[in-house]
C-alpha positions as CSV (number, residue, x, y, z in Angstrom):
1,X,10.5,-9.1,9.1
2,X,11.8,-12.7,9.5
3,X,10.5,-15.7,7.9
4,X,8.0,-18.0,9.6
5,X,7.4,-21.7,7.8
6,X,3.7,-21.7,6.1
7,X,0.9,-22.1,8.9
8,X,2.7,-20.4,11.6
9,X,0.3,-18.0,11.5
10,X,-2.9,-20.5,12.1
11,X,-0.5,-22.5,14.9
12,X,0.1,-19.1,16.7
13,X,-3.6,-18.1,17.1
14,X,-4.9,-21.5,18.3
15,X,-1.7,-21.0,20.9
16,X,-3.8,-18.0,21.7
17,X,-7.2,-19.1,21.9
18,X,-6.3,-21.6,24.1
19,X,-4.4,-19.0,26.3
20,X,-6.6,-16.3,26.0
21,X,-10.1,-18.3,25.6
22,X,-12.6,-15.6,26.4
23,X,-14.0,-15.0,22.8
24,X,-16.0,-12.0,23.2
25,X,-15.8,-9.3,26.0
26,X,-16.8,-5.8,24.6
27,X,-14.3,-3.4,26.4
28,X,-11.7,-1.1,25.0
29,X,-9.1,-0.5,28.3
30,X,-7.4,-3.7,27.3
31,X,-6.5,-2.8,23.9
32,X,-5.4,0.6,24.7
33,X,-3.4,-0.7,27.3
34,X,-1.3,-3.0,25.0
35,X,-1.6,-0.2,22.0
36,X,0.0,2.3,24.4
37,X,2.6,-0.6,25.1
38,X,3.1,-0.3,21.1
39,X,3.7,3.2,20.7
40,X,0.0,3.9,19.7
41,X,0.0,2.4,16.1
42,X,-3.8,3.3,15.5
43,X,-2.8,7.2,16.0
44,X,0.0,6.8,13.3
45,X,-2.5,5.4,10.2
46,X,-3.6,6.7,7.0
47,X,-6.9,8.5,6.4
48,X,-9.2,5.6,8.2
49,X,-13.0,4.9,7.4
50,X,-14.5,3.2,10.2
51,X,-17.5,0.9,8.9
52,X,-20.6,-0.4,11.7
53,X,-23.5,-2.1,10.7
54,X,-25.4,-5.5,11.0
55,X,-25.8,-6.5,7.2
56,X,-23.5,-4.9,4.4
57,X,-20.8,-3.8,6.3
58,X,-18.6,-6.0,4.4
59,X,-20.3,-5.1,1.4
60,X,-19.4,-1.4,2.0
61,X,-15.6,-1.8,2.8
62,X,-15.3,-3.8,-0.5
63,X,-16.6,-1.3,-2.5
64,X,-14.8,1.4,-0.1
65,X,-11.2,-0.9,-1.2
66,X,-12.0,-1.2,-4.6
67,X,-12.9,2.5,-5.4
68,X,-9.4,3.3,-3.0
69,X,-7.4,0.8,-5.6
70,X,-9.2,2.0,-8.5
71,X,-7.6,5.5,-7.6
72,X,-4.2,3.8,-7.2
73,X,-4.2,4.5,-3.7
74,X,-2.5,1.4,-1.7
75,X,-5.2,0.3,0.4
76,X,-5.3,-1.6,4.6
77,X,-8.3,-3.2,5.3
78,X,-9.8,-5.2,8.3
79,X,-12.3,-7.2,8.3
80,X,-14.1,-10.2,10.2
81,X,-14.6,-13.0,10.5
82,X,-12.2,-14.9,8.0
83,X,-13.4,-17.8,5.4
84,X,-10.6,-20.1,5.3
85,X,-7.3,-18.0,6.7
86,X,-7.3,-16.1,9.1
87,X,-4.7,-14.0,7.0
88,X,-8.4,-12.6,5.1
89,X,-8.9,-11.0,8.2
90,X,-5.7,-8.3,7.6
91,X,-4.9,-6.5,4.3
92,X,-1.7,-4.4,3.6
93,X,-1.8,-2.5,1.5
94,X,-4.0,-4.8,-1.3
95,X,-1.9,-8.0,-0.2
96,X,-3.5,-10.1,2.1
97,X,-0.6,-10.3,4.8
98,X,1.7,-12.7,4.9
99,X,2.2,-15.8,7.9
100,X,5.5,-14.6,8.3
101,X,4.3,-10.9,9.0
102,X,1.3,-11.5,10.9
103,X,3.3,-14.4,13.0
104,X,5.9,-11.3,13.8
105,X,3.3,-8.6,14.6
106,X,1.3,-10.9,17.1
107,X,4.7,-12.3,18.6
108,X,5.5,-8.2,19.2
109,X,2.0,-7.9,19.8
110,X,2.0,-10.9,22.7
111,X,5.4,-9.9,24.4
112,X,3.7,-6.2,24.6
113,X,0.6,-7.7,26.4
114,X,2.8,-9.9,28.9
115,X,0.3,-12.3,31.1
116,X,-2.7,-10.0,31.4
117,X,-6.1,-10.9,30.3
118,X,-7.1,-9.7,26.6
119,X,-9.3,-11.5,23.7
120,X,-7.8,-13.2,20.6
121,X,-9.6,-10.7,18.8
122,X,-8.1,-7.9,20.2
123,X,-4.5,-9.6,20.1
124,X,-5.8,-9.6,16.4
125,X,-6.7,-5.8,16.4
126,X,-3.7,-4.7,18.1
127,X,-1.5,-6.3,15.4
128,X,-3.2,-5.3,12.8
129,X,-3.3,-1.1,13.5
130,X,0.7,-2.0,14.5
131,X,0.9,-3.8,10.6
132,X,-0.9,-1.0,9.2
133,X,1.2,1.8,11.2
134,X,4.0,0.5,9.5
135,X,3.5,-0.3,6.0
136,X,2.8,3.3,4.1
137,X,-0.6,3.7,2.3
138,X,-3.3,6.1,1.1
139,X,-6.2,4.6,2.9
140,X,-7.3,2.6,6.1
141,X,-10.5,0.6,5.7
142,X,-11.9,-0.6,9.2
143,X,-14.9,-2.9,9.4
144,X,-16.3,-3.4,13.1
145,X,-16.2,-6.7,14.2
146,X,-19.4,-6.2,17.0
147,X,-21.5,-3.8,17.8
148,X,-19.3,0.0,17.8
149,X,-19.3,1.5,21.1
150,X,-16.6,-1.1,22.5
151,X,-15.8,-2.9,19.5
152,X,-12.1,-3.5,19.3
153,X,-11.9,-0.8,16.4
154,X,-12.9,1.9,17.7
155,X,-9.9,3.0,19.4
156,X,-9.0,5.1,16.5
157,X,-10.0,8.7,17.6
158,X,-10.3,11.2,14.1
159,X,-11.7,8.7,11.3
160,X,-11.7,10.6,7.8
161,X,-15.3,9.3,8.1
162,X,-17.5,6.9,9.8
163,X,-20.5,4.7,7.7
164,X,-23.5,2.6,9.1
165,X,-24.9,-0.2,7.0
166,X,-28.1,-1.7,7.4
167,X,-29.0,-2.2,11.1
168,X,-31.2,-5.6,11.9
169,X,-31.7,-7.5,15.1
170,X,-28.5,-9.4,15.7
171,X,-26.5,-10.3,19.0
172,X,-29.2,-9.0,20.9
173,X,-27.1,-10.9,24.4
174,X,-24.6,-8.3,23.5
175,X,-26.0,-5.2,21.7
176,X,-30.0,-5.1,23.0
177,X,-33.2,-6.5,22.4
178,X,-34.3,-3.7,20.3
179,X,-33.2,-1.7,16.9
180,X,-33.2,1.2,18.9
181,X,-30.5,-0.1,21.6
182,X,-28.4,-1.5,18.7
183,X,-28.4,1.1,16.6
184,X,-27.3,3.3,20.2
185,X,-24.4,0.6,20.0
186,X,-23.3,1.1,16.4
187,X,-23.5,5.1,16.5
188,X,-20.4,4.6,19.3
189,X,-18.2,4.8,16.4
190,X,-19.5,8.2,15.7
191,X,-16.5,10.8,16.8
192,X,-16.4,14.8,17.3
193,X,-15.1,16.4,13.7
194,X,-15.6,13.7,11.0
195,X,-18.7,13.2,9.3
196,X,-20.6,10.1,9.1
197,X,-22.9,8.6,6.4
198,X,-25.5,5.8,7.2
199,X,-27.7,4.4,4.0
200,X,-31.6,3.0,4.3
201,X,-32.2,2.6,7.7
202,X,-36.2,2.0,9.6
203,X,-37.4,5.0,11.3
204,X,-36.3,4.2,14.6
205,X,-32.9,3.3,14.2
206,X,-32.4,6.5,12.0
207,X,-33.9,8.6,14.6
208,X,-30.9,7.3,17.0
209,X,-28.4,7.8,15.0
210,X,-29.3,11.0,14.4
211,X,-29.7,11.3,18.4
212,X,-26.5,9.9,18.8
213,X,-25.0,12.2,15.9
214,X,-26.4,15.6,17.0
215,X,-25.1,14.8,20.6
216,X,-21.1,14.5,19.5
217,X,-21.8,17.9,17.2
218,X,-21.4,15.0,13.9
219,X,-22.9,15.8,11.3
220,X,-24.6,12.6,9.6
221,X,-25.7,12.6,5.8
222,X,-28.4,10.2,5.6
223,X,-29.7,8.0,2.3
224,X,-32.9,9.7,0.7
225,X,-32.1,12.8,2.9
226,X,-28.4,14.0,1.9
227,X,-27.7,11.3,-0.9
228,X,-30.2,9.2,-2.8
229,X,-29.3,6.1,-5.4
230,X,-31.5,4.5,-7.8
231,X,-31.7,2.6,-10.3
232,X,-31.8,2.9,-13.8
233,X,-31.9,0.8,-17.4
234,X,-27.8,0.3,-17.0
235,X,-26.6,0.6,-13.7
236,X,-27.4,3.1,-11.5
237,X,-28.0,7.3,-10.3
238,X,-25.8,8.3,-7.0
239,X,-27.3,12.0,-6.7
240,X,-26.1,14.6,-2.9
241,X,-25.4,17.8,-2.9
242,X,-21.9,17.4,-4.9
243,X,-23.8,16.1,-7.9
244,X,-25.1,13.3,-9.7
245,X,-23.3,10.4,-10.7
246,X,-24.3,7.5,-13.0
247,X,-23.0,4.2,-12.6
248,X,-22.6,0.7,-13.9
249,X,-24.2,-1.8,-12.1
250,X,-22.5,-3.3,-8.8
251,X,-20.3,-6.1,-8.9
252,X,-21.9,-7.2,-6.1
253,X,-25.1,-9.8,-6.9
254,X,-28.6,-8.1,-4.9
255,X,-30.9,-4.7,-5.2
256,X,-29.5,-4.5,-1.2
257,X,-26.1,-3.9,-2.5
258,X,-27.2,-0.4,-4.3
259,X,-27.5,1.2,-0.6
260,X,-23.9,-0.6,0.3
261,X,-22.5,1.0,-2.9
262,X,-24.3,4.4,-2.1
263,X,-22.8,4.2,1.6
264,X,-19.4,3.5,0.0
265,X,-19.9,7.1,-2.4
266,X,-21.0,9.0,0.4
267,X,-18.3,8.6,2.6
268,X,-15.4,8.7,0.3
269,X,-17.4,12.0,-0.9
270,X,-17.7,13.1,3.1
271,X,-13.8,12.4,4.0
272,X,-13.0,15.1,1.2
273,X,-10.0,12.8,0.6
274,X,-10.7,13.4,-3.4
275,X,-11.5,10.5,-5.1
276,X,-12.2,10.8,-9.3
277,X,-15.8,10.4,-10.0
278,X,-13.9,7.9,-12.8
279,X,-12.2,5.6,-9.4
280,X,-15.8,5.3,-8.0
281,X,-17.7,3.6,-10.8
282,X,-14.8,1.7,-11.5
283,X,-14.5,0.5,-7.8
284,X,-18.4,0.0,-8.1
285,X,-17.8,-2.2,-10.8
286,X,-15.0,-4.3,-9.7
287,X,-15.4,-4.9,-5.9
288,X,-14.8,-8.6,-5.1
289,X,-16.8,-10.2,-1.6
290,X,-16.8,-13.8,-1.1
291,X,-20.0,-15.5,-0.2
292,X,-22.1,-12.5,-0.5
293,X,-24.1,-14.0,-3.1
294,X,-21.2,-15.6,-4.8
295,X,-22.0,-18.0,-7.6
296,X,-19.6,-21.0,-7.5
297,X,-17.4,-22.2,-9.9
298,X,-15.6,-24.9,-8.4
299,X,-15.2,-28.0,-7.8
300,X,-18.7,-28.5,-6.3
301,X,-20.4,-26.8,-9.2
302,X,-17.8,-29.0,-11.4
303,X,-19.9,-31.9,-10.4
304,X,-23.6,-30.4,-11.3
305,X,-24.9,-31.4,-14.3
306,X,-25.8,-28.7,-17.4
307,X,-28.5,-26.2,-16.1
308,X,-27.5,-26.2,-12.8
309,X,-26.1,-22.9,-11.1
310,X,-24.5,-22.9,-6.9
311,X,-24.4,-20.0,-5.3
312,X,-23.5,-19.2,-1.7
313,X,-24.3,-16.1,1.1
314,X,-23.0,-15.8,4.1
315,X,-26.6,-14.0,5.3
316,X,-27.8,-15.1,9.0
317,X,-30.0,-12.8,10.6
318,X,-33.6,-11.2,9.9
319,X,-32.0,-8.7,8.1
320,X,-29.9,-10.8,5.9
321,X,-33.0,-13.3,5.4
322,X,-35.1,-10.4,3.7
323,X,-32.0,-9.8,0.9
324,X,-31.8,-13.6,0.2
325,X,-35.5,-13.2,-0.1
326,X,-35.5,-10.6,-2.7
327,X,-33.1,-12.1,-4.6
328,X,-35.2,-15.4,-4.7
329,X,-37.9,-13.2,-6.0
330,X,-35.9,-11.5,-9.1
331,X,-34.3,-15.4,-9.6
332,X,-38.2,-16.2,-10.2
333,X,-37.1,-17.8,-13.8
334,X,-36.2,-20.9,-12.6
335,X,-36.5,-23.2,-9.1
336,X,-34.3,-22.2,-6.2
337,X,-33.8,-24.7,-3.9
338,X,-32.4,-23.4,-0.1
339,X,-29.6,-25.3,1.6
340,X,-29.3,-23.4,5.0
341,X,-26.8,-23.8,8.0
342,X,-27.3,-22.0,10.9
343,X,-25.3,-20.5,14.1
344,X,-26.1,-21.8,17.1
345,X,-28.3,-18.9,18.9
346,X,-28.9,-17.7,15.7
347,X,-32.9,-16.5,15.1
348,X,-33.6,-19.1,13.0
349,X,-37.1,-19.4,12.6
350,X,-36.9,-15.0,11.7
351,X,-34.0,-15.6,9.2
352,X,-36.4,-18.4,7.6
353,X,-39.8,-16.3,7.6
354,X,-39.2,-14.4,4.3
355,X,-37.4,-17.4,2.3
356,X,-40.0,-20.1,3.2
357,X,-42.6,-19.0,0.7
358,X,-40.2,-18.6,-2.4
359,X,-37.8,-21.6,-2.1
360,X,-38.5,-24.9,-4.2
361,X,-37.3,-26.8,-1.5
362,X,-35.2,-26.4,1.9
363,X,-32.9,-28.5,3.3
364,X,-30.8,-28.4,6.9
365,X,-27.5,-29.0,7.0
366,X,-24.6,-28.9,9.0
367,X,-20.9,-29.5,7.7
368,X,-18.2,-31.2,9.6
369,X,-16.0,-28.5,11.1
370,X,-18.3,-26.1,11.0
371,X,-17.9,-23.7,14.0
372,X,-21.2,-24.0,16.9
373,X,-23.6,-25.1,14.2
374,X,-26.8,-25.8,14.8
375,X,-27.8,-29.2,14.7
376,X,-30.4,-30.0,11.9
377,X,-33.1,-30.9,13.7
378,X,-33.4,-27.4,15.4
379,X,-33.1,-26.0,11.7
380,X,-35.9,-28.1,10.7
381,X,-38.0,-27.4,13.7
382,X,-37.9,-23.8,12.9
383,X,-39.0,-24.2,9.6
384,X,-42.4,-25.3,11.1
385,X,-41.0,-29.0,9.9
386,X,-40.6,-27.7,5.8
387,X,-37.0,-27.7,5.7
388,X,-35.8,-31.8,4.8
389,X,-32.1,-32.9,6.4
390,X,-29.0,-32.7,4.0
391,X,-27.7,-33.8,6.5
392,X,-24.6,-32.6,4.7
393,X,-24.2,-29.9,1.5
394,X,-23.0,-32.4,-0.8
395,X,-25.7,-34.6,0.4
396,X,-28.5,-32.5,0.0
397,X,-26.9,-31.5,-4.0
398,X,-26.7,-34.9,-4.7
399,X,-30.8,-35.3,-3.3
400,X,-32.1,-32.1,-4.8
401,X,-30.7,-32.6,-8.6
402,X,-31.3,-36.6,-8.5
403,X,-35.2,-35.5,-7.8
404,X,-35.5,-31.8,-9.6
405,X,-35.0,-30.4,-12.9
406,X,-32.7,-27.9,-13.6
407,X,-32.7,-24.5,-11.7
408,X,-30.4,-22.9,-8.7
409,X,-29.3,-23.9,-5.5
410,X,-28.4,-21.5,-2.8
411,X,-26.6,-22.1,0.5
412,X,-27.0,-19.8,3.1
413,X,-27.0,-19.1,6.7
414,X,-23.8,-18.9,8.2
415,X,-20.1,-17.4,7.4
416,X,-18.7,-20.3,9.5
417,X,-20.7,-22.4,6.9
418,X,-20.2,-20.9,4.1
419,X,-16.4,-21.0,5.2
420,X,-16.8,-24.9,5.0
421,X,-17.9,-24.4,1.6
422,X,-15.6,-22.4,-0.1
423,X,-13.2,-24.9,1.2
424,X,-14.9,-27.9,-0.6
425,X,-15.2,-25.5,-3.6
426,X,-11.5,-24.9,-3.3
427,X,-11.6,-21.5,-3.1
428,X,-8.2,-19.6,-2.4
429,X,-7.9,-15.9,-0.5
430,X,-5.8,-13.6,-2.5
């Protein structure tokens, strides 16, 4: 592939946004169209598992890649939305790709396309299946970027296996009002001959999945049905109808991250691909996802003084609010102090309902750069007038240790935000 000077990459996909500036349009005869134009990459990949979901879903393709790399497979992954690069977004084979080859897939990509209307994202898509067609490896990990039933992923037809993670209102414009309609929108990923796991799930979103399931002749192995985890004095028991399996404790901080480990087990196990009960705890134990309850160790916690702990999570939704929640309730030892920046749209007032009682303090914010974020004041109105403007994150650190002793601060609300973040942290993909 030829060279392309640093930051092509970024230059090429504003080019694109600004021609192509529809962000979100849920359809699939675009992408196959272009995808045909390419030889059909996503029919030409290695074994793929196809990962839907509101809250984990990143979680689950981390462990998923780690456990993959921890059998010495070479692992493609695709995930959204990025922190910093959009290069995070597309990795080959355990490299995060290159400008130079993600420049030359979307160039081959673009000229494929010609002048007909498509999304950035599926540009995005389309050059990632071609990348991943191309470059040999043992396993393709695909993460849905929304919803399932017209999400730009699901274009791949015989997935080794397909998981759902956690399902919680979220996009409701796009995916329903309901559980029940969203969970109908995440089971599209569900396809005729490979089996699909999903993990704790409420009643109602279980019983369309299962729907959904039966209906394509899939059969669906469900947590505390098929598989069960729990936990136990030095990690944790992973028990189905293969066996039982104890493991160290995940890598990833939060009692919500047992189910995304469990997910991870039982669809590795379901693809009958043949991974060592040895490559899974290792993979449970060494799976890496920034700002999913990420302590910080740069340069903004380089400024705290002693006894002070940062830590960041990208979680936005009611879903995501109950995990920060029960984390604040095992960090009981000390004060926890919430710094949250919201989405605009986001349900802000549901995300805040389980944190309010448990945090110290709260405090709005809003970073300069950060993508559609909601302005403070809305933040504060939804905390029923608790939450007290930052305005900024380094603002509202410098308030909440010049008035508090000692004890945590979490940021939370929003992966644009937390994006913003790890960039004043000085955090690097690799």
């Amino acid at each position: 592939m030829s060279a392309a000077a640093p930051g092509r990459a970024e230059a090429l996909i504003s080019r694109l946004h600004a021609r192509y500036p529809r962000l979100i349009d849920l359809s699939l005869d675009r992408l196959r169209r272009v995808l045909a134009a390419l030889g059909n990459p996503q029919d030409r990949l290695p074994p793929v598992i196809h990962v839907a979901g509101t809250n984990g879903k990143g979680s689950v393709c981390a462990f998923l890649r780690a456990m993959g790399e921890a059998q010495g497979w070479r692992v493609h992954v695709t995930t959204s939305p990025h922190l910093v690069r959009f290069n995070e977004r597309i990795r080959l084979a355990g490299t995060l790709v290159s400008d130079a080859a993600l420049s030359d897939a979307l160039d081959r990509v673009e000229a494929a396309n010609g002048a007909a209307p498509i999304t950035v994202f599926e540009l995005l898509m389309a050059a990632g299946f071609w990348l991943f067609a191309e470059v040999p490896a043992e396993l393709c990990i695909l993460e849905v970027g929304l919803g399932g039933r017209f999400d730009a992923t699901n274009v791949v037809t015989h997935p080794a296996a397909c998981a759902v993670a956690s399902i919680s209102l979220d996009h409701r414009e796009m995916l329903g009002d309901t559980l029940a309609k969203i969970a109908f929108e995440k089971a599209g990923i569900f396809k005729p001959g490979s089996p699909a796991v999903t993990g704790a799930q409420p009643a109602e979103v279980l019983a369309v999945l299962q729907a959904e399931a039966a209906a394509r002749g899939v059969h669906l192995a469900a947590r505390d049905r098929e598989w069960t985890v729990a936990p136990m004095e030095h990690g944790f028991r992973f028990t189905d109808a293969g066996g039982r399996l104890d493991l160290p404790p995940p890598a990833l901080l939060g009692a919500h991250q047992l189910d995304n480990a469990g997910i991870a087990i039982a669809a590795l196990r379901a693809s009958g691909l043949g991974l060592r009960d040895d490559a899974l705890a290792r993979g449970v134990a060494s799976a890496v996802w920034p700002a999913r309850m990420q302590r910080l160790t740069g340069k903004l916690a380089a400024g705290l003084p002693a006894g002070w702990e940062v830590w960041l999570d990208g979680g936005h939704n009611p879903g995501g609010g109950a995990a920060v929640a029960a984390q604040l309730r095992h960090w009981a030892d000390r004060p926890v102090h919430v710094v949250v920046g919201m989405k605009q749209a986001k349900d802000t007032a549901e995300f805040l309902a389980p944190i309010l009682p448990l945090a110290s303090s709260l405090w709005a914010v809003a970073e300069p750069g950060q993508h559609l974020a909601l302005p403070v004041d809305a933040i504060v109105a939804a905390s029923g007038g608790a939450a007290q403007i930052g305005p900024t994150v380094r603002d509202a650190l410098a308030r909440i240790i010049a008035t508090q002793p000692p004890g945590r601060v979490l940021i939370c609300g929003s992966l644009y935000l937390a994006g913003e973040v790890l960039k004043a942290d000085g955090w690097v993909p690799v």
